[in-house]
gemmi code that builds the backbone of each chain (N, CA, C; Angstrom):
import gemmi

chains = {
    "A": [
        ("UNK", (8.184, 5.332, 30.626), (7.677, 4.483, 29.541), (6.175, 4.692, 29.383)),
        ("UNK", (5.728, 5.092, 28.014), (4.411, 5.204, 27.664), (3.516, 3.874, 27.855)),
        ("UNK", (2.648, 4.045, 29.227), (1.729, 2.229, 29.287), (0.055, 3.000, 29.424)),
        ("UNK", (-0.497, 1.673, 28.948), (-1.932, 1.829, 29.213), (-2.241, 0.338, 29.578)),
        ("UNK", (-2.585, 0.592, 31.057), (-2.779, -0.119, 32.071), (-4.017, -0.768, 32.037)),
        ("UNK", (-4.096, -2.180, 32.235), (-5.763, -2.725, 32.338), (-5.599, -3.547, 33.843)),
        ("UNK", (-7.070, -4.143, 34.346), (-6.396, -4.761, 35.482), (-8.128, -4.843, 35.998)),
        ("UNK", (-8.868, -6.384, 36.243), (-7.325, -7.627, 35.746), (-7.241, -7.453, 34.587)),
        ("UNK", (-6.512, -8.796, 34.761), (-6.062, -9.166, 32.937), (-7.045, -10.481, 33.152)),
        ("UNK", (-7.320, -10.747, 33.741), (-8.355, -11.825, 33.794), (-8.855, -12.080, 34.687)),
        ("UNK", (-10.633, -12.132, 34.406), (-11.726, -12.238, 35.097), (-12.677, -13.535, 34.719)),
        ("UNK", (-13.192, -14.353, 36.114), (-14.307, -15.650, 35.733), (-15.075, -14.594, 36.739)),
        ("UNK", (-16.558, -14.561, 36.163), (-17.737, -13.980, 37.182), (-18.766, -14.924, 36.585)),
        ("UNK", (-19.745, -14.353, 37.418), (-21.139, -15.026, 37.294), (-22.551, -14.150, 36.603)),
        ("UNK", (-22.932, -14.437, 35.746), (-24.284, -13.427, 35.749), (-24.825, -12.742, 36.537)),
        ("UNK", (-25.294, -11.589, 36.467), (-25.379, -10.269, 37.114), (-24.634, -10.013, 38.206)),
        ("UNK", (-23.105, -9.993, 38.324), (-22.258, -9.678, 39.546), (-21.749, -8.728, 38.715)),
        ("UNK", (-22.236, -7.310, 39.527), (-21.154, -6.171, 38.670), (-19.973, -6.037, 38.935)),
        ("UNK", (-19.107, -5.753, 38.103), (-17.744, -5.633, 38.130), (-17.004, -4.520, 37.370)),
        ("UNK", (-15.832, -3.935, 37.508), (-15.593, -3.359, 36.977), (-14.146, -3.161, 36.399)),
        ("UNK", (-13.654, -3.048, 35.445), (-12.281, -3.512, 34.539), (-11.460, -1.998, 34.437)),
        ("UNK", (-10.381, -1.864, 35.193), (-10.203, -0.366, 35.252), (-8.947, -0.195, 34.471)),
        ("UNK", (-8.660, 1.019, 33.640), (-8.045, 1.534, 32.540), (-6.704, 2.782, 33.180)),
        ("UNK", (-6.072, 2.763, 32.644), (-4.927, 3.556, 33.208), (-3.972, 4.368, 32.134)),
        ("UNK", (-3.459, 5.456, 31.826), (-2.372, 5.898, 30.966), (-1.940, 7.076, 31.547)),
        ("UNK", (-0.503, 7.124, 31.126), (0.428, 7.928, 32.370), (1.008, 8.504, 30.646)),
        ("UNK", (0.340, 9.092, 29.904), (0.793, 9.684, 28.807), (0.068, 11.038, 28.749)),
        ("UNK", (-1.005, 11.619, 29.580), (-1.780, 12.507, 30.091), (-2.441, 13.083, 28.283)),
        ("UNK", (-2.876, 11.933, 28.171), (-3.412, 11.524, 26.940), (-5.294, 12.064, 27.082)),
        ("UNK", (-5.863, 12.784, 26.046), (-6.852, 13.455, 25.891), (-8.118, 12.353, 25.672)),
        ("UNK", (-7.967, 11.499, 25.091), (-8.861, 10.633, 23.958), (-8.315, 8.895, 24.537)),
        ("UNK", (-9.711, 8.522, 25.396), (-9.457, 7.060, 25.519), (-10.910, 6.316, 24.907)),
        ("UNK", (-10.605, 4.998, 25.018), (-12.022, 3.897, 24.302), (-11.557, 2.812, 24.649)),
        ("UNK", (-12.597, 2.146, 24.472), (-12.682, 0.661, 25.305), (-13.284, -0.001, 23.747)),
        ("UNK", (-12.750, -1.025, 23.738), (-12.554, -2.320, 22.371), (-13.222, -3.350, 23.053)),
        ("UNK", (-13.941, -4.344, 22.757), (-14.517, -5.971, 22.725), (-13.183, -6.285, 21.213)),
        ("UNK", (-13.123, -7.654, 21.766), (-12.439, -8.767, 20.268), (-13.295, -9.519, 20.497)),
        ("UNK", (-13.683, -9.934, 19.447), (-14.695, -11.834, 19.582), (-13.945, -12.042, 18.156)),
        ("UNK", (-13.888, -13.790, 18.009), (-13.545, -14.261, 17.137), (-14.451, -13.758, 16.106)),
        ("UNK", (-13.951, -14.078, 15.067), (-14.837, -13.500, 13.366), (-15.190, -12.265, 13.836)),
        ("UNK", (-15.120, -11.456, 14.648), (-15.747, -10.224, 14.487), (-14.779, -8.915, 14.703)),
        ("UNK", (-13.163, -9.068, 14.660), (-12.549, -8.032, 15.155), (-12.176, -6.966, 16.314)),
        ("UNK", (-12.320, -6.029, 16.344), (-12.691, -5.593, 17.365), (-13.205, -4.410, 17.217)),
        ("UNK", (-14.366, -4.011, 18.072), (-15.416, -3.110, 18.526), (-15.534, -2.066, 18.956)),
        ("UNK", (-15.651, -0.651, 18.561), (-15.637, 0.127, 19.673), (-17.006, 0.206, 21.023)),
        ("UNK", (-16.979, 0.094, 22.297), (-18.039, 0.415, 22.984), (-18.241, 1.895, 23.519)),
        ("UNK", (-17.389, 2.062, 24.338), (-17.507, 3.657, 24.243), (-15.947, 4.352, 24.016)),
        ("UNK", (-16.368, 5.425, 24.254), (-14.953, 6.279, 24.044), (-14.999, 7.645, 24.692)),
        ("UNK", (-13.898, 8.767, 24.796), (-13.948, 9.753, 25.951), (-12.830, 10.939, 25.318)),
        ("UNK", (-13.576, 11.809, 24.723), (-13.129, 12.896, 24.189), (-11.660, 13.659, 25.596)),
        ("UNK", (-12.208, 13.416, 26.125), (-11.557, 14.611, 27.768), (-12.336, 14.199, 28.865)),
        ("UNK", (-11.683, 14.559, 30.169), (-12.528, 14.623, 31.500), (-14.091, 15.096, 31.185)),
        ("UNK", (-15.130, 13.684, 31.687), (-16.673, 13.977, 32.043), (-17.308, 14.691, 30.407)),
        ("UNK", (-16.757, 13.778, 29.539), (-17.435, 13.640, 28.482), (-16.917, 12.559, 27.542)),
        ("UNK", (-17.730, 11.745, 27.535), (-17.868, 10.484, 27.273), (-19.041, 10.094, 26.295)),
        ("UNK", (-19.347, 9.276, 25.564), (-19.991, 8.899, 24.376), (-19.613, 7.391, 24.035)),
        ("UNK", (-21.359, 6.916, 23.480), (-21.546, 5.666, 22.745), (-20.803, 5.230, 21.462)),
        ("UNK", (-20.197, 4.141, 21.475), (-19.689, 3.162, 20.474), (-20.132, 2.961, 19.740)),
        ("UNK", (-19.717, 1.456, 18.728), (-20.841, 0.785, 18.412), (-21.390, -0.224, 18.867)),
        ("UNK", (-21.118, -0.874, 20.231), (-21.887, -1.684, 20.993), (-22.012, -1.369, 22.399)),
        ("UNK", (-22.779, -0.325, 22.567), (-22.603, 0.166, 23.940), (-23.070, -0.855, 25.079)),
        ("UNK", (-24.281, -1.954, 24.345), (-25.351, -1.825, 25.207), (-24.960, -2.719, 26.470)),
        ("UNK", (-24.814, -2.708, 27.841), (-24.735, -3.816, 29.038), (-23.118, -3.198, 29.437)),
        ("UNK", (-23.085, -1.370, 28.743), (-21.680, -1.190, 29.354), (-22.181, -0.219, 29.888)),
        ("UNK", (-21.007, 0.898, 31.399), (-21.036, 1.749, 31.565), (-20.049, 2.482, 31.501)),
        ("UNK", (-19.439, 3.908, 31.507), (-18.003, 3.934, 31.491), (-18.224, 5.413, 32.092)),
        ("UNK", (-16.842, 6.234, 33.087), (-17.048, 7.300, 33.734), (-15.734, 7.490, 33.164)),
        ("UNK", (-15.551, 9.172, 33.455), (-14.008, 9.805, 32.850), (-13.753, 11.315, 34.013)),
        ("UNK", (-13.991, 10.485, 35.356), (-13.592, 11.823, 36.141), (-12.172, 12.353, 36.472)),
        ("UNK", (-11.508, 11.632, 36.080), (-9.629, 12.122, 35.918), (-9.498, 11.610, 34.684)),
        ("UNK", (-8.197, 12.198, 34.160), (-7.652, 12.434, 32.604), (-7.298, 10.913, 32.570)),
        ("UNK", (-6.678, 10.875, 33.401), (-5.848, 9.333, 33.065), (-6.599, 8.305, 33.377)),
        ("UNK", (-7.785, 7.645, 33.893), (-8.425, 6.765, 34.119), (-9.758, 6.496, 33.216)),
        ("UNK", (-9.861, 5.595, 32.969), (-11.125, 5.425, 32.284), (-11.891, 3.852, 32.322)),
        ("UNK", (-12.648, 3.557, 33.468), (-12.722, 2.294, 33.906), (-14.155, 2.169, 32.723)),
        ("UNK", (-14.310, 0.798, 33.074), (-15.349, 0.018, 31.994), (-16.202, -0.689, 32.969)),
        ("UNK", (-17.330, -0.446, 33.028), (-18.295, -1.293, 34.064), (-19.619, -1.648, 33.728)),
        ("UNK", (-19.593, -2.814, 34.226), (-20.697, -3.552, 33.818), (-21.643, -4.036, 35.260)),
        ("UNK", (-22.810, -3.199, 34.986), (-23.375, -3.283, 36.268), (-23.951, -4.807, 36.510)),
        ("UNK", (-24.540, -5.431, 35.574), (-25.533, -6.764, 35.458), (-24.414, -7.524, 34.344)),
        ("UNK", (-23.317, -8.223, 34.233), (-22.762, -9.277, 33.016), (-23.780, -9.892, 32.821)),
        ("UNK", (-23.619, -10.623, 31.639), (-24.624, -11.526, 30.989), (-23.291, -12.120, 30.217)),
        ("UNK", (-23.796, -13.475, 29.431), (-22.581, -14.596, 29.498), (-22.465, -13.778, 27.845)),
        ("UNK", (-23.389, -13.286, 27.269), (-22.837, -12.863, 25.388), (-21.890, -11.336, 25.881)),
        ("UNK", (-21.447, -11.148, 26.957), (-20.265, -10.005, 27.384), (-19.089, -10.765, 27.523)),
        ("UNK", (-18.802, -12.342, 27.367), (-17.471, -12.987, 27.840), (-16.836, -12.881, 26.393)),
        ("UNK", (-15.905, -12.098, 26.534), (-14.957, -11.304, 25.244), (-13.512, -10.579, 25.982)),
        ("UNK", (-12.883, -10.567, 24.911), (-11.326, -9.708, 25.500), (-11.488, -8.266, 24.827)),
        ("UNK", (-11.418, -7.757, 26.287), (-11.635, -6.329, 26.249), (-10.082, -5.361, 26.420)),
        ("UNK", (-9.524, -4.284, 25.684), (-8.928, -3.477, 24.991), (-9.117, -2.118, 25.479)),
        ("UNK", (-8.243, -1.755, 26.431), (-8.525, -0.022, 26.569), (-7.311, 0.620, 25.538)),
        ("UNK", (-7.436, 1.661, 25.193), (-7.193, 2.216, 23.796), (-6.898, 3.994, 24.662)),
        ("UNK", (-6.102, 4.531, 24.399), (-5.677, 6.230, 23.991), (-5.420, 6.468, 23.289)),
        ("UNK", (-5.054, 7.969, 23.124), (-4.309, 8.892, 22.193), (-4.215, 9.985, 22.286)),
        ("UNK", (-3.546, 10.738, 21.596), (-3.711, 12.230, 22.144), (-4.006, 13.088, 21.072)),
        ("UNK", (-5.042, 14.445, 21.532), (-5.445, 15.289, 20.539), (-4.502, 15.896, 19.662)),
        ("UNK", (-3.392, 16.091, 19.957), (-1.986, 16.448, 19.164), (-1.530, 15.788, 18.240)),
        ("UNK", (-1.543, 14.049, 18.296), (-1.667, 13.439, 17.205), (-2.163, 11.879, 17.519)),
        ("UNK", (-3.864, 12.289, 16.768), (-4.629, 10.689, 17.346), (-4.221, 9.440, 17.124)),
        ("UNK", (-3.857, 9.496, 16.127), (-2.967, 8.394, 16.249), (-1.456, 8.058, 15.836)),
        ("UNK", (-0.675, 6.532, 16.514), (-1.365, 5.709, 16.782), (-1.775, 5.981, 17.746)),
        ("UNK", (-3.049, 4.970, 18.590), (-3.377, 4.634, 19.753), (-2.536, 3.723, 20.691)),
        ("UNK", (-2.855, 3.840, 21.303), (-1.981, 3.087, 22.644), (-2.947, 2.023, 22.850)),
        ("UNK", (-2.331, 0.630, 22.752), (-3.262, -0.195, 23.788), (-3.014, -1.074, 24.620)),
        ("UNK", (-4.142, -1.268, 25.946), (-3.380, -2.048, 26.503), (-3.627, -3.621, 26.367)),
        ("UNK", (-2.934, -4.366, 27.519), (-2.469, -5.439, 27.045), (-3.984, -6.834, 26.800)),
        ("UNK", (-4.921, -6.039, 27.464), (-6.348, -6.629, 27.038), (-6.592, -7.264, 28.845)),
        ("UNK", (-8.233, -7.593, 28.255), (-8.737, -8.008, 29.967), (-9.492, -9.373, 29.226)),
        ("UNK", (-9.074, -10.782, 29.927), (-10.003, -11.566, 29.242), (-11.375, -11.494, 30.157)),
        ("UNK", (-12.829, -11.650, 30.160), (-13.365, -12.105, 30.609), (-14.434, -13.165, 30.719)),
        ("UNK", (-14.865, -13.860, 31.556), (-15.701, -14.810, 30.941), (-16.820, -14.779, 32.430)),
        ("UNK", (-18.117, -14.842, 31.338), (-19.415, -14.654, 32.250), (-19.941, -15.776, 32.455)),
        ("UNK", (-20.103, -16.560, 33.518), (-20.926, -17.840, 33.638), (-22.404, -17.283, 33.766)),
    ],
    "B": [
        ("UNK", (-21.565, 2.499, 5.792), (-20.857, 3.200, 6.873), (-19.402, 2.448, 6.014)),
        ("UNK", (-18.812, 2.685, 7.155), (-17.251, 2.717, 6.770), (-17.203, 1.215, 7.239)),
        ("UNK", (-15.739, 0.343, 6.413), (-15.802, -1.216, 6.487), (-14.445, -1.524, 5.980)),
        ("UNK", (-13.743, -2.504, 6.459), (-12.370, -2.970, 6.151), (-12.644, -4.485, 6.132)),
        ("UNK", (-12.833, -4.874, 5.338), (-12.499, -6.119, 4.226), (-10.822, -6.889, 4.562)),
        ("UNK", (-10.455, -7.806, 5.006), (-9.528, -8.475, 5.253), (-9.304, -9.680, 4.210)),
        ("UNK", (-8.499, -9.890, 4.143), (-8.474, -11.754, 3.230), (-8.447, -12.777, 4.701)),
        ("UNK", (-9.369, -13.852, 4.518), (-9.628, -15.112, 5.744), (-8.368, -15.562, 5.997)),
        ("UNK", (-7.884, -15.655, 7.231), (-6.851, -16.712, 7.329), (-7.836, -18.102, 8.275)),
        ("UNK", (-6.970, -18.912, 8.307), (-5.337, -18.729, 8.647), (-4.515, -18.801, 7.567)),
        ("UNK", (-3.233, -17.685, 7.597), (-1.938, -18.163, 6.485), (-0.914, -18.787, 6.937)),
        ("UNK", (-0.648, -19.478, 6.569), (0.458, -21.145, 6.948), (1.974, -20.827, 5.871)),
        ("UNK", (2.704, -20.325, 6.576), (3.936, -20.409, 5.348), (4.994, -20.613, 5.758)),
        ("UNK", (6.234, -20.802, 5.204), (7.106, -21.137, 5.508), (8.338, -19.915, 6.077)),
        ("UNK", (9.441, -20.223, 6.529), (10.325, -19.111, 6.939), (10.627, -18.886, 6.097)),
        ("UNK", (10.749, -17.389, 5.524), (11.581, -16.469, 4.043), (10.557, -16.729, 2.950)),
        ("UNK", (9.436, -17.091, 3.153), (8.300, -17.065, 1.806), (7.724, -15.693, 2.177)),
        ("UNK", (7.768, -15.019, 1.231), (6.988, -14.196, 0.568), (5.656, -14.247, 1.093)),
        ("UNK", (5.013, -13.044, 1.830), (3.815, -12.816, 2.502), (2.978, -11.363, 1.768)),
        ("UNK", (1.951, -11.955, 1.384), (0.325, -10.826, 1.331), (-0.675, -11.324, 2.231)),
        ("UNK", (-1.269, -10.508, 2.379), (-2.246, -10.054, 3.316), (-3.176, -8.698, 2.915)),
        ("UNK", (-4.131, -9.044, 1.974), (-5.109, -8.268, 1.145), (-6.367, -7.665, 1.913)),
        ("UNK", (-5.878, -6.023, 2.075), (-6.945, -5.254, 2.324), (-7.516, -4.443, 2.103)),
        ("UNK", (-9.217, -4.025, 2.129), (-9.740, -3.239, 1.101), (-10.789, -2.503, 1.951)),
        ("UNK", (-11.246, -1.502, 1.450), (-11.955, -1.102, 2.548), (-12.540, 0.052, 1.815)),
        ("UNK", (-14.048, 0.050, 2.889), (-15.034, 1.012, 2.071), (-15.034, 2.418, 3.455)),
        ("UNK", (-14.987, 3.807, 2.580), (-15.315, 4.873, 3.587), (-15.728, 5.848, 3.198)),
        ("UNK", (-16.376, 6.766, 3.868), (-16.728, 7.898, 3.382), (-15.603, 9.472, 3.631)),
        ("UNK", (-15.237, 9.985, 2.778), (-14.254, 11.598, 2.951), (-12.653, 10.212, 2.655)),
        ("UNK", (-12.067, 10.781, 3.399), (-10.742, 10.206, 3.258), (-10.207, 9.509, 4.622)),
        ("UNK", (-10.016, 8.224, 4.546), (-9.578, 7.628, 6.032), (-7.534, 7.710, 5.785)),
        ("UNK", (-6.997, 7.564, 7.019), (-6.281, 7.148, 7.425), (-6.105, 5.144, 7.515)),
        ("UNK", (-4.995, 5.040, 7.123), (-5.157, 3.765, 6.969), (-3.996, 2.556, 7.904)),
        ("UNK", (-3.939, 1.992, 8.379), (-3.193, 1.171, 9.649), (-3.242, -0.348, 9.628)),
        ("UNK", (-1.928, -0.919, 9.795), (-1.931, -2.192, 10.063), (-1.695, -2.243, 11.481)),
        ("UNK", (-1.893, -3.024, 12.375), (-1.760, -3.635, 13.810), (-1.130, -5.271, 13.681)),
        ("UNK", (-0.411, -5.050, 15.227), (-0.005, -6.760, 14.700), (-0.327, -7.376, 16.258)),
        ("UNK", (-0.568, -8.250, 16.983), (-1.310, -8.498, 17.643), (-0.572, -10.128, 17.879)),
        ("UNK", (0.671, -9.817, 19.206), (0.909, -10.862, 19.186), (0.611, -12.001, 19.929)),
        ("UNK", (0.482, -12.934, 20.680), (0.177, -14.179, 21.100), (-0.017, -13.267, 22.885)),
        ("UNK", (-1.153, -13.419, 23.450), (-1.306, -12.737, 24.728), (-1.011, -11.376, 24.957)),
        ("UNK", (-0.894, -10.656, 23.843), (-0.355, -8.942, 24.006), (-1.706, -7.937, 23.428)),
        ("UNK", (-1.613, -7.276, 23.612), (-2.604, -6.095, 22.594), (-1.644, -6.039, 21.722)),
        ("UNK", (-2.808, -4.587, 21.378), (-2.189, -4.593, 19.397), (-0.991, -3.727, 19.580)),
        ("UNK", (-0.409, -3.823, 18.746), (0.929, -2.881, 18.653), (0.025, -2.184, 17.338)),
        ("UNK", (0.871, -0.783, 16.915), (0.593, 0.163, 15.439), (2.024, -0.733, 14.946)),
        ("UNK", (1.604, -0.846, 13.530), (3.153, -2.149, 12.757), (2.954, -0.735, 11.617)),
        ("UNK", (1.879, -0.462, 10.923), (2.317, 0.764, 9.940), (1.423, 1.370, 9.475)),
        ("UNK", (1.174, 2.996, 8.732), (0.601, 3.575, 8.434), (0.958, 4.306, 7.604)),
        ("UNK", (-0.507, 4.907, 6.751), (-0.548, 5.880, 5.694), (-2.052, 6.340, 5.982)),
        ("UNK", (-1.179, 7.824, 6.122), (-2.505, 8.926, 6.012), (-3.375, 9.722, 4.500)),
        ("UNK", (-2.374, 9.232, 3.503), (-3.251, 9.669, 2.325), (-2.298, 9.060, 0.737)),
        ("UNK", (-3.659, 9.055, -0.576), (-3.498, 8.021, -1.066), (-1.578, 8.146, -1.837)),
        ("UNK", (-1.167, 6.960, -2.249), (0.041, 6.657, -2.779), (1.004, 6.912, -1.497)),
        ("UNK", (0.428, 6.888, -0.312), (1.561, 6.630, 0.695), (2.079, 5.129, 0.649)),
        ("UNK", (2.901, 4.999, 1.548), (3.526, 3.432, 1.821), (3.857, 4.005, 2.846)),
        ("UNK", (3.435, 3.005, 4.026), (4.186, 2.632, 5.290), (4.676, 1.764, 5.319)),
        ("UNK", (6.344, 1.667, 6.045), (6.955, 0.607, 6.162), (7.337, 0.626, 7.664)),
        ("UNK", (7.640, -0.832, 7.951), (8.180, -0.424, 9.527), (8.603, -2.568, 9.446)),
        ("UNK", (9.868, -2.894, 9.626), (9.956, -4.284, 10.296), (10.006, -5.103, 9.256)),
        ("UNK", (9.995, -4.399, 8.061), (10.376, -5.199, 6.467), (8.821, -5.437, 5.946)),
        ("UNK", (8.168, -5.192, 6.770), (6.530, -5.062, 6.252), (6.341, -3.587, 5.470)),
        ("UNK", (5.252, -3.883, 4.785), (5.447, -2.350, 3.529), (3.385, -2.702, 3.175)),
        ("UNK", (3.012, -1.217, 2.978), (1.533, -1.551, 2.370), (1.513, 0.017, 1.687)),
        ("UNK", (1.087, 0.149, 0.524), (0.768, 1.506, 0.208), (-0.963, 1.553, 0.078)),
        ("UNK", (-1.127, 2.653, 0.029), (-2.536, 3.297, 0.439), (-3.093, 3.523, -1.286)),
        ("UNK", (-3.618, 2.986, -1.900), (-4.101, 2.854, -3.468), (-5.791, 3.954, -3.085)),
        ("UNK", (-5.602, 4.209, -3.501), (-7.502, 5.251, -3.643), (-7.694, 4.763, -5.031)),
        ("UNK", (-7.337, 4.009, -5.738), (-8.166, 3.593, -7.342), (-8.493, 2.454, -6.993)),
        ("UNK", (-8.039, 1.438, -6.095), (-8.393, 0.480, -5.653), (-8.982, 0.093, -4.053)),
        ("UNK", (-9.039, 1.226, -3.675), (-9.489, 1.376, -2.247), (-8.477, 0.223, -1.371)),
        ("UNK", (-7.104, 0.089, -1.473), (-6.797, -1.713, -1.189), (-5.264, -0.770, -0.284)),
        ("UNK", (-5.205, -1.235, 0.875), (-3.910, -1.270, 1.736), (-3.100, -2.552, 2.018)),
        ("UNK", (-2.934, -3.462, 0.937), (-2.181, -4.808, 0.954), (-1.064, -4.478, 1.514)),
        ("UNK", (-0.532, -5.563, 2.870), (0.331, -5.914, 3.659), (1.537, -6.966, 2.869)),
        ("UNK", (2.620, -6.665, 3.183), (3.560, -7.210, 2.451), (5.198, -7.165, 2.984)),
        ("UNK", (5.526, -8.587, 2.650), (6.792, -8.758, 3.247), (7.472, -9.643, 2.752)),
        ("UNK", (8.995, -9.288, 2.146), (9.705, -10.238, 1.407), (10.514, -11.636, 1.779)),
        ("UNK", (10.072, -11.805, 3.264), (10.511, -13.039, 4.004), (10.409, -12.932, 5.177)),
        ("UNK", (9.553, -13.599, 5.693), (8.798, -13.720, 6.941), (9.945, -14.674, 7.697)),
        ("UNK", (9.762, -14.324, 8.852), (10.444, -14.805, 9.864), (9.288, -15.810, 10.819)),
        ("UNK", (9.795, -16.568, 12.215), (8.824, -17.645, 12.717), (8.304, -16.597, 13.948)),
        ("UNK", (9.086, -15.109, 14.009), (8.653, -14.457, 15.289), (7.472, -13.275, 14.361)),
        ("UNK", (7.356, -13.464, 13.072), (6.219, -12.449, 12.385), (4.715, -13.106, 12.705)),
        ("UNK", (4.942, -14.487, 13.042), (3.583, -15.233, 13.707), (2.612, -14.222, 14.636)),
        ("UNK", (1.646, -13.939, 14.150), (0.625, -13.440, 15.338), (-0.378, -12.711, 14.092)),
        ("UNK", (-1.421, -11.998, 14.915), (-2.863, -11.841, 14.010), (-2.406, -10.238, 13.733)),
        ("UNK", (-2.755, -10.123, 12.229), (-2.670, -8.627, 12.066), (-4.117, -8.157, 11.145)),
        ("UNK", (-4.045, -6.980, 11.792), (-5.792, -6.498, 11.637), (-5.229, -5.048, 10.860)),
        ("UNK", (-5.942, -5.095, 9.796), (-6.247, -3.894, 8.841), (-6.837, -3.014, 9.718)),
        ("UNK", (-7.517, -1.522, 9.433), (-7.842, -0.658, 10.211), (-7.658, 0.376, 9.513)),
        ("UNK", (-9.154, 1.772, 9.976), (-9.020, 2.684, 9.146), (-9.501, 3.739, 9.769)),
        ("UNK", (-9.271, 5.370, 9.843), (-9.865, 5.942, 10.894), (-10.129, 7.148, 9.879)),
        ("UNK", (-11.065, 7.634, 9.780), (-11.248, 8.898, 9.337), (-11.025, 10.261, 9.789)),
        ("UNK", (-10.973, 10.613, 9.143), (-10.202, 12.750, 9.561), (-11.318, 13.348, 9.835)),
        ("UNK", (-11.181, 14.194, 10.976), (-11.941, 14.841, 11.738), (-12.515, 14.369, 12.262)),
        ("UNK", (-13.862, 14.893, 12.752), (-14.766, 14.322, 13.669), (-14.346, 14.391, 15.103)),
        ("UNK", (-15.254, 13.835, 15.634), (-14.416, 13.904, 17.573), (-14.798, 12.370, 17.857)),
        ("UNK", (-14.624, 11.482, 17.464), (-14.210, 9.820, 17.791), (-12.903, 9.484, 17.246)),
        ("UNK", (-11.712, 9.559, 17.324), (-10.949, 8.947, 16.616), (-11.011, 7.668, 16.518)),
        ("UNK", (-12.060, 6.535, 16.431), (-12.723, 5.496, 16.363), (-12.030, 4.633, 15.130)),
        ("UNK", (-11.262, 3.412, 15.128), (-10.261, 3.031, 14.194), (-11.501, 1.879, 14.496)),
        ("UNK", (-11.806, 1.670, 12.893), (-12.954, 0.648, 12.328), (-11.714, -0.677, 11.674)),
        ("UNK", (-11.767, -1.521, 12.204), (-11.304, -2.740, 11.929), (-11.779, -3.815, 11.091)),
        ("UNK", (-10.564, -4.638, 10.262), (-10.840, -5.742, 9.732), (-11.234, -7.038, 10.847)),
        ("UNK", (-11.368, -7.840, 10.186), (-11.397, -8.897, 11.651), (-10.341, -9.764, 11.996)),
        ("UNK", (-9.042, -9.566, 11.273), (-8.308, -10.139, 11.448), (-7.592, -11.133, 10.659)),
        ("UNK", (-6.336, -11.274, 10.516), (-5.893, -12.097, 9.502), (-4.284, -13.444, 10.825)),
        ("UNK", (-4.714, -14.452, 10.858), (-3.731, -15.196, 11.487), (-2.827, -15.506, 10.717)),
        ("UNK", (-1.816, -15.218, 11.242), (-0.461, -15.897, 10.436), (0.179, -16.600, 11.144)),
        ("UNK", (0.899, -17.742, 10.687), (1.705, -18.844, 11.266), (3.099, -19.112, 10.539)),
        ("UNK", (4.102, -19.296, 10.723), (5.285, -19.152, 10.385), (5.958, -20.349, 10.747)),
        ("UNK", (5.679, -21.298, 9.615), (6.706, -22.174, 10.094), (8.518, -22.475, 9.729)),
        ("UNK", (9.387, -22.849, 10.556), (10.311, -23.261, 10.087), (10.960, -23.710, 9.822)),
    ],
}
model = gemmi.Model(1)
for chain_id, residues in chains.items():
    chain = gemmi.Chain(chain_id)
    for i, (resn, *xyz) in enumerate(residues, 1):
        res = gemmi.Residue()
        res.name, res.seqid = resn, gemmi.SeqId(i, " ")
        for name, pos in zip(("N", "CA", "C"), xyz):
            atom = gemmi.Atom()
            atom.name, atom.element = name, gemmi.Element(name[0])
            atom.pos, atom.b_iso = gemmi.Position(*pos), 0.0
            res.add_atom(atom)
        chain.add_residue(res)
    model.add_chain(chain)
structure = gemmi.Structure()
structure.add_model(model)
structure.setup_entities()
């Protein structure tokens, strides 16, 4: 079964405790990205990942980090949270063969005290 | 830049009424065009698509065709059910490039009562 794995699915932290929200797809899928939802605003791209160890800015990168050293993983990390990062976050694939649709998974809530 | 225009919900209707859900959207070259449906604690599912203009995607009794004179991918369904409840987001991705980056509406809630 085609999944894209998040985990947790829900996080309470504290300002500047880094953490990190890790991404998974067993579809050996080329093309992953990481989504924010906030109410009224939809959802976001922050970054995204052409292939292994090339990776690129969103449109809200800023207070994220993200690495792509195996195909199938693509974690989301936030070295310092700050409480305007408490949003439900969305890891996203697809494959270069045909981009879409995307795959997504089932979302990560988090909330920054 | 590129932008998808939604109609505000929340929409409140009844079981077997007749559902729109009006979307419009600004881009540059030619996008690909997508509804998502987004149900209560799940990510998004893909509900339907059209890759170029005078398509119609259908999928689940939902139907939207892809207009380029009106830039408009209106969502549509001839009787909603109480399990069609959940948020569905317009969405549009453009050809080529190396982001396949799907630019979103913000969302439209639907509620289904019966």
């Amino acid at each position: 079964e085609a999944q894209v794995t998040q985990n947790p699915r829900y996080l309470i932290t504290v300002t500047g405790k880094k953490l990190t929200v890790t991404c998974s797809q067993n579809m050996n899928h080329e093309y992953m990205s990481w989504y924010r939802q906030d109410p009224g605003l939809g959802l976001r791209q922050i970054y995204y990942s052409m292939n292994v160890e090339v990776t690129d800015k969103g449109d809200v990168p800023e207070g994220y980090k993200v690495s792509r050293k195996e195909k199938r993983n693509f974690p989301l990390i936030l070295e310092s949270p700050s409480p305007n990062q408490t949003s439900l976050y969305f890891c996203a694939s697809s494959s270069d063969r045909d981009p879409t649709p995307m795959y997504f998974g089932a979302g990560t809530r988090l909330s920054v005290l | 830049g590129n932008s998808v225009t939604q109609m505000e919900g929340p929409v409140t209707l009844s079981e077997e009424a007749f559902l729109t859900i009006n979307c419009t959207y600004t881009a540059t070259g030619y996008p690909s065009l997508f509804w998502y449906v987004q149900y209560p604690g799940e990510g998004l599912q893909l509900l339907l698509k059209a890759t170029k203009a005078d398509d119609k995607g259908s999928n689940k009794g939902f139907e939207a065709t892809y207009r380029k004179e009106t830039t408009s991918f209106h969502l549509e369904k001839g009787s909603v059910q109480v399990s069609d409840s959940a948020v569905y987001f317009c969405a549009l991705r453009l050809s080529g490039g190396s982001n396949y980056k799907l630019t979103f509406g913000k969302g439209t809630l639907l509620t289904v009562n019966p």
